[in-house]
LUMSETOR-642923 format. One record per residue (C-alpha): residue number from 1; residue in three letters; y, z, x. Coordinates in steps of 0.2 Angstrom, whole numbers, always signed. Example, Ala and Ser with C-alpha at 12.3 -4.5 7.8 and 13.67 -1.06 7.14 Angstrom:
2
R|1|ALA|-22|+39|+62
R|2|SER|-5|+36|+68
This chain:
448
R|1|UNK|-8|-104|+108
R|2|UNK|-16|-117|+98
R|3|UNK|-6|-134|+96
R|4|UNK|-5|-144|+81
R|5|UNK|-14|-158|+91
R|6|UNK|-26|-147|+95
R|7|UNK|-29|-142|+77
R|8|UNK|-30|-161|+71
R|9|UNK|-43|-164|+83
R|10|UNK|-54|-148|+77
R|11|UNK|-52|-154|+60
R|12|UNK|-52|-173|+62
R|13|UNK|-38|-180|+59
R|14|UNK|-42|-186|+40
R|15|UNK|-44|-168|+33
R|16|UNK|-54|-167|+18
R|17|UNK|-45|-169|+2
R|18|UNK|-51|-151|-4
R|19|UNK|-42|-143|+9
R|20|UNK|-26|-150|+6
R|21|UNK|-16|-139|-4
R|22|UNK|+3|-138|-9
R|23|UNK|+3|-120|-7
R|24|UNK|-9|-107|+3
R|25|UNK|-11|-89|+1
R|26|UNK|-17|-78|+16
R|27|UNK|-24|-63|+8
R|28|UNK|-31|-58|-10
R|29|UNK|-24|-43|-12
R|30|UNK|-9|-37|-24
R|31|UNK|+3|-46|-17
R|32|UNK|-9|-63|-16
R|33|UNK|-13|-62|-33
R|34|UNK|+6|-60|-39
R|35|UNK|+11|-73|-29
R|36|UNK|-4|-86|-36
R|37|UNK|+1|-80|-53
R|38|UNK|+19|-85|-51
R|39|UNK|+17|-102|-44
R|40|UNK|+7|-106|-56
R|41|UNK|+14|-102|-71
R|42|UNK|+33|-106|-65
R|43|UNK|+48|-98|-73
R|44|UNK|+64|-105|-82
R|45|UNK|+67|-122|-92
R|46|UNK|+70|-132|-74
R|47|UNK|+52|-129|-70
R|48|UNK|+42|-134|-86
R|49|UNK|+46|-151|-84
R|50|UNK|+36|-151|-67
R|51|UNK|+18|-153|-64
R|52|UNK|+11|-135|-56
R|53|UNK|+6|-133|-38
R|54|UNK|-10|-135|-32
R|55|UNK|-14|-118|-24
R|56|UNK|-28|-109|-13
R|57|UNK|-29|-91|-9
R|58|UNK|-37|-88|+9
R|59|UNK|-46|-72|+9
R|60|UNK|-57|-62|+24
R|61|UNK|-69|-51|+13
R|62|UNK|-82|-58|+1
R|63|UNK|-70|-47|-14
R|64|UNK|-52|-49|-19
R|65|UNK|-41|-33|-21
R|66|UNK|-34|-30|-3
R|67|UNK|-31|-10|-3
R|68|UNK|-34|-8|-21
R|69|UNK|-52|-6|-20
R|70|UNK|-64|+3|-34
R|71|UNK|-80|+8|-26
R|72|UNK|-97|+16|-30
R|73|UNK|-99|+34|-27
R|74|UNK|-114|+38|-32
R|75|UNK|-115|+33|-51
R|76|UNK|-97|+34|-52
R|77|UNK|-83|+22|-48
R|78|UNK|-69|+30|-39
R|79|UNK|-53|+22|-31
R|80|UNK|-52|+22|-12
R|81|UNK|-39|+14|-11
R|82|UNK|-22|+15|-19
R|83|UNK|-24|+25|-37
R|84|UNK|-9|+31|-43
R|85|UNK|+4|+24|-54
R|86|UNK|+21|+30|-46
R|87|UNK|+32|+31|-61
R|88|UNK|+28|+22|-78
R|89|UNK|+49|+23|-83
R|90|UNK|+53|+6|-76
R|91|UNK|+39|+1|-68
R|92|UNK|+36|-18|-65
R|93|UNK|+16|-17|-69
R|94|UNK|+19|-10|-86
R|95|UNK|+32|-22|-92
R|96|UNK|+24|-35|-88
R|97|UNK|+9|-31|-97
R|98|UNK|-4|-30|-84
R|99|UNK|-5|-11|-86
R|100|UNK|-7|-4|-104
R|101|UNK|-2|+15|-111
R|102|UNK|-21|+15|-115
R|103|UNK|-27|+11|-99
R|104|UNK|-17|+27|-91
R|105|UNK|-22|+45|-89
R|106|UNK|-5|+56|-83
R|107|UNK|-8|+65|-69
R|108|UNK|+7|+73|-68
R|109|UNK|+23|+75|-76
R|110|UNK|+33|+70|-61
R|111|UNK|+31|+67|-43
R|112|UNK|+24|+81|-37
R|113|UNK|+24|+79|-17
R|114|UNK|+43|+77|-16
R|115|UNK|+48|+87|-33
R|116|UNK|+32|+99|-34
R|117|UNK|+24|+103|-50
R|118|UNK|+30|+104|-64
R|119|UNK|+26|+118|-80
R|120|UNK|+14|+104|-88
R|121|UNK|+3|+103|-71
R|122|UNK|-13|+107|-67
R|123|UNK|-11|+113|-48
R|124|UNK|-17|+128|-38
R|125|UNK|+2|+131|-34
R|126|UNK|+19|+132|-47
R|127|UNK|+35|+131|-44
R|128|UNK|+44|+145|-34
R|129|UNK|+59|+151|-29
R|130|UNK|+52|+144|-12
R|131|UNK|+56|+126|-21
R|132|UNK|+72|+128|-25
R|133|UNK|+76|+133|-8
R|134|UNK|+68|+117|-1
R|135|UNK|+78|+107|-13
R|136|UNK|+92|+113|-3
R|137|UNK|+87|+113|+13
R|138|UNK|+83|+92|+10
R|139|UNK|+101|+91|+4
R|140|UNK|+105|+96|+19
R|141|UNK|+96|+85|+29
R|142|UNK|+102|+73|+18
R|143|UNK|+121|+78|+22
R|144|UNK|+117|+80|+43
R|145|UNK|+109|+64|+39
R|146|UNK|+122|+55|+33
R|147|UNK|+137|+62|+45
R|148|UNK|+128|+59|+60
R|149|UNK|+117|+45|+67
R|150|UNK|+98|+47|+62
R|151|UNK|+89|+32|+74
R|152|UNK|+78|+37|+82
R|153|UNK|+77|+55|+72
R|154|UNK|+62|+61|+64
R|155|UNK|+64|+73|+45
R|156|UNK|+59|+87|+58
R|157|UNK|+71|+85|+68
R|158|UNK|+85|+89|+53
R|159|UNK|+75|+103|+47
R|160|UNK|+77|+111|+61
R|161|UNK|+93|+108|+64
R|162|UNK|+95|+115|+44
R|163|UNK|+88|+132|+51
R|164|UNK|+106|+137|+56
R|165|UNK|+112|+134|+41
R|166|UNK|+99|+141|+31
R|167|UNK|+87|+151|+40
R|168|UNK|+70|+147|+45
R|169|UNK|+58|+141|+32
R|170|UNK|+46|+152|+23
R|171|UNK|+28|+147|+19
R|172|UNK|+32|+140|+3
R|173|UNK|+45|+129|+11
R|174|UNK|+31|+123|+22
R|175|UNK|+18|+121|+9
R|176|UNK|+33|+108|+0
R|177|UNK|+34|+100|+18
R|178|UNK|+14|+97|+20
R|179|UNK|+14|+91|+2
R|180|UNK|+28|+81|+5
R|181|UNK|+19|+74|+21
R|182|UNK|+6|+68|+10
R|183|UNK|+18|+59|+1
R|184|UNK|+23|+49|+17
R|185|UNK|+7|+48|+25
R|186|UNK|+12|+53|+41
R|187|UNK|+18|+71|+49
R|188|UNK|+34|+77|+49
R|189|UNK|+37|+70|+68
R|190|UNK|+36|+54|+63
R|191|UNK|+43|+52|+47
R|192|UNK|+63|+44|+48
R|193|UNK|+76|+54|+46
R|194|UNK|+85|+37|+40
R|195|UNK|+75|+39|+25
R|196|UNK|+85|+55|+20
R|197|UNK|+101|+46|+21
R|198|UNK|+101|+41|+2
R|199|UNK|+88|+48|-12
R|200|UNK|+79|+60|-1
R|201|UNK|+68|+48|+5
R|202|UNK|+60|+43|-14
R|203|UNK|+52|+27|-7
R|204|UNK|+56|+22|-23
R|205|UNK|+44|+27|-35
R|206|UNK|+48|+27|-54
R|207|UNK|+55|+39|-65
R|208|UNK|+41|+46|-77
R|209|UNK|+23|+51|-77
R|210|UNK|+12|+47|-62
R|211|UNK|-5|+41|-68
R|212|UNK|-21|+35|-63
R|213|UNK|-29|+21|-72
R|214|UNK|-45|+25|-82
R|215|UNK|-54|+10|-76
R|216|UNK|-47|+11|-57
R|217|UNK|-36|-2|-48
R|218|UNK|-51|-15|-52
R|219|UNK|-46|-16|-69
R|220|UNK|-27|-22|-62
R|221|UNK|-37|-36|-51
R|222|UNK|-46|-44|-61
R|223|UNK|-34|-46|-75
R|224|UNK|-23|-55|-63
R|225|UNK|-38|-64|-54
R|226|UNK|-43|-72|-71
R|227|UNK|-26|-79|-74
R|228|UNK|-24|-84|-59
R|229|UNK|-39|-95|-60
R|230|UNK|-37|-101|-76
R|231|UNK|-22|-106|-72
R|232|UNK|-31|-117|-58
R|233|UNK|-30|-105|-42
R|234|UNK|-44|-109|-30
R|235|UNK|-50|-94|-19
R|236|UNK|-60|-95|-4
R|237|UNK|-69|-78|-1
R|238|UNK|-76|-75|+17
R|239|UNK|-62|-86|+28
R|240|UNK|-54|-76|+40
R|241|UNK|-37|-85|+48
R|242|UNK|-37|-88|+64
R|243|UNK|-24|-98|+69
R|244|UNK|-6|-104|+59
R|245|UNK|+4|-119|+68
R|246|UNK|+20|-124|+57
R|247|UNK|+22|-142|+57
R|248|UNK|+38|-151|+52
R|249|UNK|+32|-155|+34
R|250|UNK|+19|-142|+33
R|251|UNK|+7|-132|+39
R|252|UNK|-9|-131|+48
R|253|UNK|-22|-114|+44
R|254|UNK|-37|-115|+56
R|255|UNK|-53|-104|+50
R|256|UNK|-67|-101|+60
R|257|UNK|-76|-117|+54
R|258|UNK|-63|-126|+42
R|259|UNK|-47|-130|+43
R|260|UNK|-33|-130|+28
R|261|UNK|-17|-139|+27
R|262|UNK|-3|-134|+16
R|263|UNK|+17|-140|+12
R|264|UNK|+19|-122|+10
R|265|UNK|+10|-105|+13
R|266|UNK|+13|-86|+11
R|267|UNK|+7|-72|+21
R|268|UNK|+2|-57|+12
R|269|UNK|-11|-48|+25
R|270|UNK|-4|-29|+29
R|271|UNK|+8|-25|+42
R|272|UNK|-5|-18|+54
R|273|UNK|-13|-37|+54
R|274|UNK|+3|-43|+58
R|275|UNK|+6|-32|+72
R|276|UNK|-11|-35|+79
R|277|UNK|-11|-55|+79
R|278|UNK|+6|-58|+84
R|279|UNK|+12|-74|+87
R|280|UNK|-6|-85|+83
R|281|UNK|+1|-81|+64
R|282|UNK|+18|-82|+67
R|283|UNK|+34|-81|+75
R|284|UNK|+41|-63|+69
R|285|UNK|+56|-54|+79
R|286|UNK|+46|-42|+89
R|287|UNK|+55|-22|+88
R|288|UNK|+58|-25|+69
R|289|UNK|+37|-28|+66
R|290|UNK|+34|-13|+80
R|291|UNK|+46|-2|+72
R|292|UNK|+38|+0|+54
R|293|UNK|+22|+11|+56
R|294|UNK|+5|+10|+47
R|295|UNK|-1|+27|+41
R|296|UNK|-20|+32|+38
R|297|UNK|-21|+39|+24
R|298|UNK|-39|+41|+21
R|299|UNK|-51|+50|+7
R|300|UNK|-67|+61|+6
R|301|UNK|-73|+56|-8
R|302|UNK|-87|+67|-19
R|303|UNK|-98|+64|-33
R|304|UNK|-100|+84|-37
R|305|UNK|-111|+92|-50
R|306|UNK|-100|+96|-66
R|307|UNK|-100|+113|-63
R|308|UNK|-93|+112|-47
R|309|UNK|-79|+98|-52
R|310|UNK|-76|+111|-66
R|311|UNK|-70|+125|-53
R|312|UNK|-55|+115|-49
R|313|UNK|-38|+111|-56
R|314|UNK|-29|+91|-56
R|315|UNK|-22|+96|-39
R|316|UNK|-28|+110|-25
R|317|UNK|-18|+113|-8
R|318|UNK|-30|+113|+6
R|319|UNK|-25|+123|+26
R|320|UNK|-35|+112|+36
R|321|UNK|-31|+102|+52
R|322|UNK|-42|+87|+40
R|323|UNK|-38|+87|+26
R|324|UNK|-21|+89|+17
R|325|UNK|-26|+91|-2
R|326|UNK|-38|+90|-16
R|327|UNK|-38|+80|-30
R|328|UNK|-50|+83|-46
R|329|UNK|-56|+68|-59
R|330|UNK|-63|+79|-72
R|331|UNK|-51|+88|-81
R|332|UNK|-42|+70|-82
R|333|UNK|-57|+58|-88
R|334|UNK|-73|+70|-88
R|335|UNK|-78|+62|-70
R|336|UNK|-85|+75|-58
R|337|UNK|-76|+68|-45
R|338|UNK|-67|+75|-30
R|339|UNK|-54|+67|-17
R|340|UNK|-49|+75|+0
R|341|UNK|-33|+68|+8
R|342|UNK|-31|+64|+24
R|343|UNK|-16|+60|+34
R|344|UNK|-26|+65|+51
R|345|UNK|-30|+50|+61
R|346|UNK|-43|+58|+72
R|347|UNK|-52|+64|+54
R|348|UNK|-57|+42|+56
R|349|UNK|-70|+49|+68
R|350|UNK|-78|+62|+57
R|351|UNK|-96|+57|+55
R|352|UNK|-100|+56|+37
R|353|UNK|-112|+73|+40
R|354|UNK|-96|+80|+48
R|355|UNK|-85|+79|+33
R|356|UNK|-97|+83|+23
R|357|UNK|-100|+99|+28
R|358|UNK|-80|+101|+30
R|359|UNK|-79|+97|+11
R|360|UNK|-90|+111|+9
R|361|UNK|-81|+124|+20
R|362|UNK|-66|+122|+11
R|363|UNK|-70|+120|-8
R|364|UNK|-83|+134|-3
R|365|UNK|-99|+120|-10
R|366|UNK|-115|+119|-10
R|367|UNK|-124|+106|-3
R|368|UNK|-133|+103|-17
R|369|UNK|-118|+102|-29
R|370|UNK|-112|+85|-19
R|371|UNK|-125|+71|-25
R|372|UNK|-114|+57|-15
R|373|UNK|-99|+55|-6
R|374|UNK|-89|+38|+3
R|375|UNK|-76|+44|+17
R|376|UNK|-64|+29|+21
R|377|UNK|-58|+25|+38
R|378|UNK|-43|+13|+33
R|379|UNK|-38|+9|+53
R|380|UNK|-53|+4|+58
R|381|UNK|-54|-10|+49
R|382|UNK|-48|-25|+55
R|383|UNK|-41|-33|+38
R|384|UNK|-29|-19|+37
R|385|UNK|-27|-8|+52
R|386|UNK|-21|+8|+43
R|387|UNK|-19|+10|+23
R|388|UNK|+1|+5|+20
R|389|UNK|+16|+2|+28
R|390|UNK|+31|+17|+31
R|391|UNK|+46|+18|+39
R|392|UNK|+44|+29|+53
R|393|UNK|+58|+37|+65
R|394|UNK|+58|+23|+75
R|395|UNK|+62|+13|+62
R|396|UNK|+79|+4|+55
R|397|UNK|+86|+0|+41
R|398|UNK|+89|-18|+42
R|399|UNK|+70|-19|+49
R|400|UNK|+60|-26|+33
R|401|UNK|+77|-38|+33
R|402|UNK|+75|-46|+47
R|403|UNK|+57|-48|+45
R|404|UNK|+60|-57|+30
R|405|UNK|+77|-69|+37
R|406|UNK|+66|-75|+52
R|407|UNK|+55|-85|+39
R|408|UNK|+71|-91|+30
R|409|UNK|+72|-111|+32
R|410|UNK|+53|-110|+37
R|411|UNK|+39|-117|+28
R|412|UNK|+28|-99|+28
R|413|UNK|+33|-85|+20
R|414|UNK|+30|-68|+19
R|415|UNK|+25|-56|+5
R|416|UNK|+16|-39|+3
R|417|UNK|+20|-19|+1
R|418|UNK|+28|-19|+18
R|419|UNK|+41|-33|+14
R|420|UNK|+49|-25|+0
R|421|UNK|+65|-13|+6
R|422|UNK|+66|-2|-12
R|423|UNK|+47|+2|-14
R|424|UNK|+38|-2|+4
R|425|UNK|+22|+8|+3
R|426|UNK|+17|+6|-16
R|427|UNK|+6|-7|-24
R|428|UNK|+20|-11|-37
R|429|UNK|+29|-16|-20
R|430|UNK|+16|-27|-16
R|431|UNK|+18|-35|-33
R|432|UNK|+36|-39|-32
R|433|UNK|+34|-44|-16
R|434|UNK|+22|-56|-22
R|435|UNK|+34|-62|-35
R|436|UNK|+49|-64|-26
R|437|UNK|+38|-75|-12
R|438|UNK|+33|-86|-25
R|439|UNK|+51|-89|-31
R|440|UNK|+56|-95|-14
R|441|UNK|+42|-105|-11
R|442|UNK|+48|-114|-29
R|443|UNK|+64|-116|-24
R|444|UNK|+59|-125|-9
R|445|UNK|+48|-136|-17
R|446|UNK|+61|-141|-29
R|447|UNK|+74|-146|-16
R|448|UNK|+60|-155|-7
């Protein structure tokens, strides 16, 4: 463990004045970039009066974005990252204006991997009288739930204890499960049965539309990088964070080869970072940060002819061990662009020739109709360690909680879509997270 002593004679004791900030970020992703927003425009009469922070965002890659990541697939941009829009009734991006109606394309009518499709949908499956049947079987896993004590329970542990009640499930009941395992981003096995104790597990998406933005996530990033810098962020691309030593009236951020020092900083790298670097970032109360799981949910994505992109609806169910289901660009913005999900950590080892020729087994392709393709492996990279955070049966409900009271009274904070209790797993968690952080940082600011 590094010392602050230690640090001071690494970076001289006389630190140069650019690298001493009121506030650090660590991490440029959503949350980062709400959070640098925030402090620097400030909120409520109290806080016009006062001169605004000065504030420094700390990220690893050479690109702002985190998660949300638009990239080149051939001569298309595709997300491979986040990409929908959970919900536009309600939902935090839109009112606030970073998200426009213009900028949205409706997907589908509702959520369709926890209600299925609805009428309006374009899917390789409807509704059946299978659906309605599984509507009942997670109420009552929501009621076995709720009388008995789910720690420690996984969601396929109450459905089969539903089976005495209601029979065993039929193949539709198991195509709803698979799509609902998308949803999660983890397997049946692992998903908390705590999370059917209230809204059948909703993870607390929005009423409404889910959409996909026209432009992809980038659009969302650089609207909130540019005011953030206007309003005087400075960003330092490249610097990965090594080391974190809370002093009494600040705190010490040690690089690779600079050193930054701060009155205040949030933490906004993903869960899987955190539970990697343990105590060199910061002191967290170990079983809550081991609990929460990190899924890997990765995508196959093709740059297909327009004939082939043509063949298929918005939404296709896949039977593979790979890869869960199919999403189709064109009919939606005239992209010919295809996603494969997958919720398989061992498809991270696919070699890219692999997975091509998988693609082509299951959507029956030719290889000439696929031009270019990008196949991410979100836990093999060392900034993220999986692709976002869920609440697996390990998991309880005070978890997120007691991550977040163990930095109360600390000088370091903690924000990002992991940290947020309502909506952990959606960027428009990360968002608020990055909101609320900022608000706590202020706070403390003012009484200092």
């Amino acid at each position: 463990m590094l010392h602050a002593n230690d640090l001071n004679r690494d970076c001289g004791m006389a630190v140069e004045a650019d690298d001493n900030y009121d506030i650090l970020i660590v991490g440029g992703g959503l949350a980062g970039l709400s959070c640098a927003v925030s402090l620097l425009s400030g909120t409520g009469a109290a806080n016009r009066a006062r001169e605004a922070p000065s504030v420094a965002l700390l990220e690893w890659q050479e690109r702002l974005g985190g998660r949300l990541y638009t990239c080149q697939v051939g001569d298309l941009e595709a997300d491979a990252g986040a990409a929908w829009v959970h919900g536009v009734d309600g939902n935090p991006l839109i009112e606030d204006g970073w998200i426009t109606s213009e900028d949205l394309v409706a997907s589908s009518a509702q959520n369709i991997w926890l209600h299925g499709p609805a009428e309006s949908d374009s899917c390789s499956f409807g509704r059946t009288e299978a659906d309605e049947g599984w509507e009942t079987r997670l109420a009552a896993v929501g009621r076995s739930a709720a009388a008995a004590s789910a720690l420690g329970r996984s969601l396929e542990d109450g459905l089969q204890e539903s089976e005495a009640e209601l029979g065993p499930m039929n193949d539709g009941e198991r195509q709803r499960l698979r799509m609902l395992e998308g949803w999660f981003g983890i397997s049946a096995d692992r998903i908390g049965l705590l999370e059917w104790d209230g809204d059948h597990g909703s993870m607390g998406d929005y009423p409404g539309a889910h959409c996909i933005l026209k432009g992809g996530t980038r659009i969302l990033v650089e609207r909130m990088e540019k005011e953030a810098r206007l309003r005087g962020l400075k960003v330092f691309l490249g610097h990965e964070v090594l080391e974190l030593e809370e002093l009494e009236d600040g705190v010490l951020c040690r690089c690779h080869d600079r050193c930054f020092r701060a009155a205040w900083v949030v933490v906004t790298v993903s869960l899987g970072v955190l539970q990697s670097r343990g105590p060199r970032w910061l002191s967290l109360p170990e079983r809550p940060l081991q609990r929460l799981d990190m899924c890997h949910y990765n995508k196959l994505l093709l740059r297909v002819s327009e004939a082939a992109a043509e063949r298929f609806p918005v939404f296709t169910h896949l039977d593979s061990k790979y890869f869960w289901q199919l999403f189709n660009y064109w009919p939606l913005t005239r992209k010919p662009l295809l996603s494969l999900a997958s919720l398989a950590l061992e498809s991270e080892e696919l070699t890219e020739l692999e997975a091509r020729e998988m693609a082509c087994e299951l959507l029956h392709l030719e290889p000439h109709e696929i031009s270019a393709m990008h196949f991410t492996r979100w836990g093999q990279i060392p900034w993220c360690h999986g692709s976002y955070s869920v609440s697996s049966k390990h998991a309880e409900w005070d978890d997120i909680r007691a991550l977040l009271a163990a930095t109360e009274g600390r000088r370091i904070k903690l924000a990002g879509e992991h940290t947020h209790e309502e909506h952990q797993g959606g960027f428009h968690a990360a968002y608020l997270s990055g909101l609320r952080a900022a608000q706590e940082v202020l706070r403390g600011v003012w009484i200092c």
